[in-house]
BAFI-3210 file (N, C-alpha, C; in Angstrom, 3 decimals, decimal comma, padded with zeros to 6 digits):
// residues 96
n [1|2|3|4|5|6|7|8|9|10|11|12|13|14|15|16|17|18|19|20|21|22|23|24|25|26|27|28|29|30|31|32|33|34|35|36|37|38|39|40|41|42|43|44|45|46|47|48|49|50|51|52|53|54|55|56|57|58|59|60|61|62|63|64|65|66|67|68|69|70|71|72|73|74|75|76|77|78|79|80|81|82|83|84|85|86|87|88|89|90|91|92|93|94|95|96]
n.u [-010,124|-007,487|-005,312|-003,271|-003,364|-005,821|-007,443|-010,003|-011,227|-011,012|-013,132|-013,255|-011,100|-011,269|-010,918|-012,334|-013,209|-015,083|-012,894|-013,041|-011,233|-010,155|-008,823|-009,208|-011,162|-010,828|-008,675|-006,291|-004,676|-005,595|-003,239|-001,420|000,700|002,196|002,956|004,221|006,952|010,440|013,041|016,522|016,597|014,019|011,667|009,735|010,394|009,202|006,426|006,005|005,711|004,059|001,741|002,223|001,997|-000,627|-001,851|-000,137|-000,588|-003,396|-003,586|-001,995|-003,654|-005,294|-004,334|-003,966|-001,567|-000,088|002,742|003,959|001,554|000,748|002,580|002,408|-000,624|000,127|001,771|004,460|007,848|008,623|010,984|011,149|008,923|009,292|011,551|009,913|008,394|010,378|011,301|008,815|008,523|006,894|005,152|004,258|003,901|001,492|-000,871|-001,195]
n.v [010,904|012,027|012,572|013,397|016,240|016,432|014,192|012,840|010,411|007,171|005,850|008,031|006,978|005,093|002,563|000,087|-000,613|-002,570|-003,797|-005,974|-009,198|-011,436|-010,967|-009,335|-007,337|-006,706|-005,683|-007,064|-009,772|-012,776|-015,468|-017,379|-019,141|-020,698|-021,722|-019,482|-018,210|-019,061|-017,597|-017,940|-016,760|-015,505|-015,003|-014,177|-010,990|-011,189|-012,044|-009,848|-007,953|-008,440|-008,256|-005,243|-003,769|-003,258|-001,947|000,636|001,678|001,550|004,159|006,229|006,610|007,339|010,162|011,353|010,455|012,163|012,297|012,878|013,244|010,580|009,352|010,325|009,543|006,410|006,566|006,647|007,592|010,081|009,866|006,698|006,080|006,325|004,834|002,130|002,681|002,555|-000,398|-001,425|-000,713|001,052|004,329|007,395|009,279|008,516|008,692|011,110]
n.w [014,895|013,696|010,699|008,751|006,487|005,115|005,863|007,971|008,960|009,016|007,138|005,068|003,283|002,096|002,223|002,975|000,845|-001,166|-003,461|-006,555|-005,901|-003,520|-000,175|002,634|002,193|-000,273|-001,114|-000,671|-002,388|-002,829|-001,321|-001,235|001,033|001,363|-001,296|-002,492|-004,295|-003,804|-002,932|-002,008|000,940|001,115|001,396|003,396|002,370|000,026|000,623|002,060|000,140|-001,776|-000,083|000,594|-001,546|-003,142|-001,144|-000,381|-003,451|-003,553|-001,042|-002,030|-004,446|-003,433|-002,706|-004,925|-005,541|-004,135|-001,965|000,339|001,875|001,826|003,122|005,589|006,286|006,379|008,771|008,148|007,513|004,616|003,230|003,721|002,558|-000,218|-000,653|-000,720|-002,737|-004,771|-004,553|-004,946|-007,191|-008,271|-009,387|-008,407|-009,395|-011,666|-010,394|-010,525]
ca.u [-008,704|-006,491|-004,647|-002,891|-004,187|-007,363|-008,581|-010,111|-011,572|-010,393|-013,610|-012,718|-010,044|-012,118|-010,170|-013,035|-014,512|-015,092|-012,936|-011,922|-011,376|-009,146|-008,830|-009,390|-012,161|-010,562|-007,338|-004,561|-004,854|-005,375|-002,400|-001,172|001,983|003,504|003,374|005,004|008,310|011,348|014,302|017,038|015,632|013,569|009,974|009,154|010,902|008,473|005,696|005,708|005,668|002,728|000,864|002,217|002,133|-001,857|-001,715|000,586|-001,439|-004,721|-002,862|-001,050|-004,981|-006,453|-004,087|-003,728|000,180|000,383|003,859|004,081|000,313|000,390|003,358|001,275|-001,370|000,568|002,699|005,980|008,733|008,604|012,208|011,093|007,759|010,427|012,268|009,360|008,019|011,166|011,268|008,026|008,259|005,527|005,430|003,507|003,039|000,577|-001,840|-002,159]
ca.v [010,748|013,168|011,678|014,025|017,590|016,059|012,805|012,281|009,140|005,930|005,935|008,907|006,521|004,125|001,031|-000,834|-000,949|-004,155|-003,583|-006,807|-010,001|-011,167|-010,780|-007,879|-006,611|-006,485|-005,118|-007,589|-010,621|-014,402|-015,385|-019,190|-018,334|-022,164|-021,500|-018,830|-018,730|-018,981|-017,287|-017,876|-016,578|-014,172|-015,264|-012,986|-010,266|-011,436|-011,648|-008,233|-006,589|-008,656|-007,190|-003,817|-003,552|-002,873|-000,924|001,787|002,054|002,447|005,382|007,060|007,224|008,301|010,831|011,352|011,150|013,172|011,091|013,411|012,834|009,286|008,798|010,847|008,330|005,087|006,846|006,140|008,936|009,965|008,773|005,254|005,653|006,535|003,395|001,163|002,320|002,083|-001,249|-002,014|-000,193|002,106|005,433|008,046|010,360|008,402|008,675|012,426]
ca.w [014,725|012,835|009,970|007,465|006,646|004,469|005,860|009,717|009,284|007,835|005,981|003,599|002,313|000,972|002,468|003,263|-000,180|-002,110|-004,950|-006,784|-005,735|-002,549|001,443|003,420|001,719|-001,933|-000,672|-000,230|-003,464|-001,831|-001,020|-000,175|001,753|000,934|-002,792|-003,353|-004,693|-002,617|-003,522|-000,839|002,324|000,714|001,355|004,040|001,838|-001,204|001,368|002,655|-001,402|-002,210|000,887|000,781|-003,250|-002,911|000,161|-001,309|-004,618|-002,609|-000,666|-003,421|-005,574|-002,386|-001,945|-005,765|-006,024|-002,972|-001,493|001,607|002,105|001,771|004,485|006,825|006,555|006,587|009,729|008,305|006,892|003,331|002,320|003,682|001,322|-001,827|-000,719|-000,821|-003,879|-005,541|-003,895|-005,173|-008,617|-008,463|-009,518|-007,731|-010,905|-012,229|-009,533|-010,250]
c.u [-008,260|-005,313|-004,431|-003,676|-005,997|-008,433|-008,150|-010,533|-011,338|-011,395|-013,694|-011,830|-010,220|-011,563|-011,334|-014,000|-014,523|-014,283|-012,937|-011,820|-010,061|-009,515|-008,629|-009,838|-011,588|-009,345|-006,331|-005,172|-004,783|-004,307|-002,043|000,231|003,167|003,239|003,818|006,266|009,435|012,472|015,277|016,323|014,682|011,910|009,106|009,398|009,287|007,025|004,625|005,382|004,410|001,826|001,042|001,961|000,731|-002,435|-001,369|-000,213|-002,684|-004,023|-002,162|-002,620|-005,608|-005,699|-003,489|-002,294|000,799|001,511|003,940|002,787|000,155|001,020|003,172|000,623|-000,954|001,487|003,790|006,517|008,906|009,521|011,698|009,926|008,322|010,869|011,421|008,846|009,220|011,042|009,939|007,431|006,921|005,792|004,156|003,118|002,154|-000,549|-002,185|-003,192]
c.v [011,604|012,480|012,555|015,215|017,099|014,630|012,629|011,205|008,381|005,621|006,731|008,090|005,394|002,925|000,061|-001,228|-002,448|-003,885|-004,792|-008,427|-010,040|-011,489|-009,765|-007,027|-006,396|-005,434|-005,366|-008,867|-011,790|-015,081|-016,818|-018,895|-019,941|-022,183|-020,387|-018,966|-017,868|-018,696|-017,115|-017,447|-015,277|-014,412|-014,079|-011,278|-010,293|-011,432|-010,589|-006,984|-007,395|-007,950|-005,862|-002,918|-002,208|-001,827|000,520|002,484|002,745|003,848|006,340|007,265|007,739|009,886|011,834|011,806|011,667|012,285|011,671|012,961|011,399|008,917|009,504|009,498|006,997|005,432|006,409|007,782|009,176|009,353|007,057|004,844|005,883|005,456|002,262|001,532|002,164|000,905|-002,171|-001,925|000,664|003,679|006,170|009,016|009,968|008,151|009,691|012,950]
c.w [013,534|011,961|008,667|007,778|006,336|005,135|007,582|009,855|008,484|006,472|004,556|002,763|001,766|001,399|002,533|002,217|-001,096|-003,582|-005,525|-005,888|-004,482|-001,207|001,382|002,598|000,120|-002,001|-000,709|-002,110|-002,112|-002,339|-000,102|-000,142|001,270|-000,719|-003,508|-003,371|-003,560|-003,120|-002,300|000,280|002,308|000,854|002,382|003,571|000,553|-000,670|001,695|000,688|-001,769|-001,412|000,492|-000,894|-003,507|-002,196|-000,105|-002,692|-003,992|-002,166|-001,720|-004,137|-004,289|-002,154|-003,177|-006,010|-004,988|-001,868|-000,016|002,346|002,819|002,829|005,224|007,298|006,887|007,856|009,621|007,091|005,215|002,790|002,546|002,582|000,331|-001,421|-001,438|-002,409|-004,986|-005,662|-005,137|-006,995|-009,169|-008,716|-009,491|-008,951|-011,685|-011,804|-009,652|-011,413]
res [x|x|x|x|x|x|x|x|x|x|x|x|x|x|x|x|x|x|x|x|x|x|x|x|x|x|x|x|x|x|x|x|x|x|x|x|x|x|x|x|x|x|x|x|x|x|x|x|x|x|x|x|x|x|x|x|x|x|x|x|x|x|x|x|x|x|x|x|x|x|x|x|x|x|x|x|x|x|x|x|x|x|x|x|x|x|x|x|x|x|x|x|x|x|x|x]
***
């Protein structure tokens, strides 16, 4: 499978490595879905940035910074990967 200019297999991108403590291999943080905090109807909102928080970081050091790169790999459009990390408060310049 063909994924970006640099990386053909999911294993180049290191996802499956033990970093750390957690679910899905040391990827996502454990995560009790009835204690987190509920801000109006925002739980599936608050949800989705704990998951994707991790996700994004991984991608962004695999791809060191590389933002075009990275929304290759995750198959979504670069402005929507500038949204989310706004979103998520991350900044891709310090991955390079």
């Amino acid at each position: 499978m063909r994924i970006g200019k640099k990386y053909t297999k999911m294993e180049k991108l290191n996802i499956d490595s033990k970093e750390g403590s957690g679910s899905a291999n040391g990827m996502l943080p454990d995560i009790n879905i009835f204690n987190l905090p509920v801000k109006g109807n925002r739980l599936y909102r608050n949800f989705i940035a704990i998951a994707e928080k991790p996700l994004m970081e991984k991608i962004l050091n695999v791809t060191k910074g590389n933002k075009s790169e990275a929304a290759k790999i995750l198959g979504i459009n670069r402005n929507t990967l500038d949204t989310k990390l706004k979103y998520l408060n991350i900044d891709a310049k310090k991955f390079k």
